[in-house]
C-alpha positions as CSV (number, residue, x, y, z in Angstrom):
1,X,-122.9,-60.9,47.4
2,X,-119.6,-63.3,47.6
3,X,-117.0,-60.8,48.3
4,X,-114.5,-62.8,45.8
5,X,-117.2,-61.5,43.0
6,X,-116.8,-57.9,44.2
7,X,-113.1,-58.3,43.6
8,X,-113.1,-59.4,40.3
9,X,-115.7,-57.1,39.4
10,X,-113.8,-54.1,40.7
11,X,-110.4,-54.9,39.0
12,X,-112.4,-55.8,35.8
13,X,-113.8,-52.2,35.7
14,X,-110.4,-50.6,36.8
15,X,-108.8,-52.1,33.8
16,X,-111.8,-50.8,31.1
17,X,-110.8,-47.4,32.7
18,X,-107.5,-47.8,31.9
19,X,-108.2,-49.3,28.2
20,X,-110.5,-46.4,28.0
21,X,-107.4,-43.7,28.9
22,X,-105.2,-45.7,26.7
23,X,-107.5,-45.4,23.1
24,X,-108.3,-41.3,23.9
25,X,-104.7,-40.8,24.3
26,X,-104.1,-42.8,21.2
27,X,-106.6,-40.6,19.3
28,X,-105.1,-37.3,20.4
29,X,-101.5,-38.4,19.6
30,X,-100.7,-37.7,16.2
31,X,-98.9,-39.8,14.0
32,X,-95.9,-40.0,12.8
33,X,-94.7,-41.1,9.0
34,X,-92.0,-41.5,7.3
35,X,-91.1,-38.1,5.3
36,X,-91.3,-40.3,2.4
37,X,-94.9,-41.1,2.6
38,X,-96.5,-38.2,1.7
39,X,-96.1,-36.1,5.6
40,X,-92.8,-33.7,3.7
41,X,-93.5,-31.1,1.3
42,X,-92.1,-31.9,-2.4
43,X,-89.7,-29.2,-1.7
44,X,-88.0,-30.4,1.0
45,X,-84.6,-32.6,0.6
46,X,-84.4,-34.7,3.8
47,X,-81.3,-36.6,2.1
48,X,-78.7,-33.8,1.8
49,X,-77.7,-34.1,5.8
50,X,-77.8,-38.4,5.4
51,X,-74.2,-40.0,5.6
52,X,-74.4,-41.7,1.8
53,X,-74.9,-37.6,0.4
54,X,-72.0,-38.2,-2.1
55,X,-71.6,-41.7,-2.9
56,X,-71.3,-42.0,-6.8
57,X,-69.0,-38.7,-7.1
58,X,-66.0,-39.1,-9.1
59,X,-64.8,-35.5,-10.0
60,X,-62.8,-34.7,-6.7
61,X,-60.3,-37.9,-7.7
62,X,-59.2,-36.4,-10.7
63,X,-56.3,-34.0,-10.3
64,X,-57.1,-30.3,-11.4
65,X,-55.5,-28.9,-14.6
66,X,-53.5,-25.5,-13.7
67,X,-54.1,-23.5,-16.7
68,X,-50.8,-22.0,-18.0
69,X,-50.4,-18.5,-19.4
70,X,-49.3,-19.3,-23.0
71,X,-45.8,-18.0,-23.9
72,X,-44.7,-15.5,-27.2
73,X,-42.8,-17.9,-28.8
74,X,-41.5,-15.5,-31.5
75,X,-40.0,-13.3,-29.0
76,X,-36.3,-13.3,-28.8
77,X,-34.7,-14.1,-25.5
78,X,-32.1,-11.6,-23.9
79,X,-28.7,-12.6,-25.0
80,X,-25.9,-13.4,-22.4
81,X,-23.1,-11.2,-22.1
82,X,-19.5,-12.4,-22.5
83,X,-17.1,-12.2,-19.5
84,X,-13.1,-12.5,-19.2
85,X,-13.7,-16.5,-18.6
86,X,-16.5,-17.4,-20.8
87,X,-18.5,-16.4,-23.7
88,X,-21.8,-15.4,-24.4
89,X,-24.6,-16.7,-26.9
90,X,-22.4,-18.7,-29.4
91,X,-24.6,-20.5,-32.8
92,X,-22.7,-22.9,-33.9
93,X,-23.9,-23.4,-37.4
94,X,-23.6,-26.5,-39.5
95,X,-24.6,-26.9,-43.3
96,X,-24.5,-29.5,-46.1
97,X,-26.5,-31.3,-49.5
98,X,-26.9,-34.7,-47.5
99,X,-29.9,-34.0,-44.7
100,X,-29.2,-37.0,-43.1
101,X,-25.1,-36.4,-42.2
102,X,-26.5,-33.3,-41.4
103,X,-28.6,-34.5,-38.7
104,X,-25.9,-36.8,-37.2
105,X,-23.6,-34.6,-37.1
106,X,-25.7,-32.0,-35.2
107,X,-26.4,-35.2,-32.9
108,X,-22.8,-35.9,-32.3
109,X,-22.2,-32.1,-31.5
110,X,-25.5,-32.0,-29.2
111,X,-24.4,-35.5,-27.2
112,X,-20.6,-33.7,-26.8
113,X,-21.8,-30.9,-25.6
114,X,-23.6,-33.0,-22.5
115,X,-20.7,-34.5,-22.0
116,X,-18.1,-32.0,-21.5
117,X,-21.4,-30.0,-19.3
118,X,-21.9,-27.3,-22.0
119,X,-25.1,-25.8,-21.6
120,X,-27.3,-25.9,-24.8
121,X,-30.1,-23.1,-25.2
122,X,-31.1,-24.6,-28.5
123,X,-31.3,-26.8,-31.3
124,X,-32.7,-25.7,-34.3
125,X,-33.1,-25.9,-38.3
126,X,-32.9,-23.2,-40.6
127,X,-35.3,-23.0,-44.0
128,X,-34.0,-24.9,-46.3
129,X,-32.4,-22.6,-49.2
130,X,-32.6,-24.6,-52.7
131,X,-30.2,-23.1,-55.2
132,X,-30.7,-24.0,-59.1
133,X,-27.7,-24.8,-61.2
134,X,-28.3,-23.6,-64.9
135,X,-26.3,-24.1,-68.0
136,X,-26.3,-22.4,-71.4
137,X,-25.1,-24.7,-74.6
138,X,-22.3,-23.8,-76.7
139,X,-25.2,-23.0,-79.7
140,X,-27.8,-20.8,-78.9
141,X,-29.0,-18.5,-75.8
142,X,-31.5,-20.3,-73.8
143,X,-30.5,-21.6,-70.4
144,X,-31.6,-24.8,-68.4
145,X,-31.4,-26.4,-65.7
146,X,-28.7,-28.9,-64.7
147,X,-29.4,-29.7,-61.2
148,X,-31.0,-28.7,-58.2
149,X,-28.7,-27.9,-54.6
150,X,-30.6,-28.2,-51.2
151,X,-28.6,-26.7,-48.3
152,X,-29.4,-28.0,-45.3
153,X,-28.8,-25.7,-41.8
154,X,-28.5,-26.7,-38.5
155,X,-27.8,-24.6,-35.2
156,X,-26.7,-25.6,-32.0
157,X,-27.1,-22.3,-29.5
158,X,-24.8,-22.8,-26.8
159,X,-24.8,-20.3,-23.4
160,X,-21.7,-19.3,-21.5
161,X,-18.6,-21.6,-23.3
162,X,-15.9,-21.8,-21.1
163,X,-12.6,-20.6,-22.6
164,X,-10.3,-22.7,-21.7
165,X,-12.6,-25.4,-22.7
166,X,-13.4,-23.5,-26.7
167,X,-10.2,-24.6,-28.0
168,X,-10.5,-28.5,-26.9
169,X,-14.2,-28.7,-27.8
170,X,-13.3,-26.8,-31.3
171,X,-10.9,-29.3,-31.6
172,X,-13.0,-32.1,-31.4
173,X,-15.2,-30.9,-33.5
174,X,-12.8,-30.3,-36.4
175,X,-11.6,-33.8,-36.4
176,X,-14.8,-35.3,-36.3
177,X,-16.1,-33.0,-39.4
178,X,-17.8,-35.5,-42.0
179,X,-16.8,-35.0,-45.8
180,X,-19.4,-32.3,-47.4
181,X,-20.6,-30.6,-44.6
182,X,-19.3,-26.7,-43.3
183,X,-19.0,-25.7,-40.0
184,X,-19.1,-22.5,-38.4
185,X,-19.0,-20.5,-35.6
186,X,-20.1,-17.1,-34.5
187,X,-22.0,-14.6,-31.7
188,X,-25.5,-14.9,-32.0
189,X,-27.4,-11.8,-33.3
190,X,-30.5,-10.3,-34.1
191,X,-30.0,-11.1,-37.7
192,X,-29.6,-14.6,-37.0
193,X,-32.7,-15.1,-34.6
194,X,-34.7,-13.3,-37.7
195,X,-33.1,-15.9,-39.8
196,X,-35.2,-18.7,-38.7
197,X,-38.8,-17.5,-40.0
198,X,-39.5,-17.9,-43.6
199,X,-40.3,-14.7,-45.6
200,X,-43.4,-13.7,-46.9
201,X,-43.3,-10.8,-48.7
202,X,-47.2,-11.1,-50.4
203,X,-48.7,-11.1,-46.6
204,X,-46.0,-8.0,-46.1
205,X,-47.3,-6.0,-49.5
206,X,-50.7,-6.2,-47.9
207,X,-49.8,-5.3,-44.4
208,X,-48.1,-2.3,-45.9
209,X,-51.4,-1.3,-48.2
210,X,-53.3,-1.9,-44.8
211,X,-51.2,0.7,-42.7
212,X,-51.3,3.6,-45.4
């Protein structure tokens, strides 16, 4: 036999050995799928440890709300104590019939006040008190009623008044009084802080029969 036959037939049955090697190790190879396609349990979250775990989130850019303890607003604050330079809790109190002067007038007082650096606890109106006027003719007994007064009551809380500085701001005040309105001045009390709710003596007849 040629020898250049031999040749070729040795290398052709070198490389169906090596075909032959190749498909077993193919068949005992297993295979591998995509987790996807059926290979990962249904219980199994292959996505949670992926770089896009997140995207569509919008909670984390809105800023948290800090839930505040709600105050007792119908508790009365400590009052300040008066010393040799300045006073303590002062109300200045200012009534009238005509709401509206009322009002500016408590304005002008309140704007002053910023100006000459008085520091003002509060600002606040008093119930409204309504005061009947009645009449009896000059025949017969039976009464009516002429007119009808609304007093109007403003308060202007101020903290610490300097004393030199009282008689100047008092001053100012006085000549800036409008026609028909009252001003006053005085220490703020207990009395006073108790003033500011209305009265209702039905719900207090019940709390009463409630106690006993």
């Amino acid at each position: 036999m040629n020898p250049v036959f031999r040749k070729m037939q040795v290398s052709l049955t070198q490389q169906a050995s090596v075909l032959n090697k190749a498909l077993t190790l193919c068949r005992t190879i297993p295979s591998i799928q995509h987790p996807a396609w059926g290979t990962a349990s249904a219980n199994e979250r292959q996505y949670r440890d992926m770089p896009t775990h997140g995207i569509g989130s919008w909670r984390h850019l809105l800023r948290r709300r800090v839930q505040r303890k709600k105050k007792d607003k119908h508790q009365m604050k400590p009052l300040v104590a008066a010393t040799d330079i300045a006073y303590g809790t002062l109300n200045v109190k200012v009534s009238g019939y005509d709401m509206t002067v009322v009002e500016r007038y408590t304005q002008y007082i309140h704007h002053l006040c910023n100006r000459l650096s008085i520091r003002v606890a509060l600002c606040y109106a008093l119930p409204t008190v309504t005061t009947e006027v009645m009449l009896m003719p000059e025949q017969g007994t039976k009464l009516y009623t002429d007119a009808v007064l609304k007093t109007h009551e403003r308060v202007v809380q101020l903290k610490s008044l300097n004393t030199t500085l009282c008689p100047v701001f008092m001053d100012v005040l006085l000549k800036n009084q409008p026609e028909g309105v009252q001003l006053s001045v005085k220490e703020h009390t207990e009395a006073d802080y108790k003033a500011r709710f209305k009265a209702r003596p039905q719900l207090e007849e019940l709390m009463a029969q409630i106690n006993q």
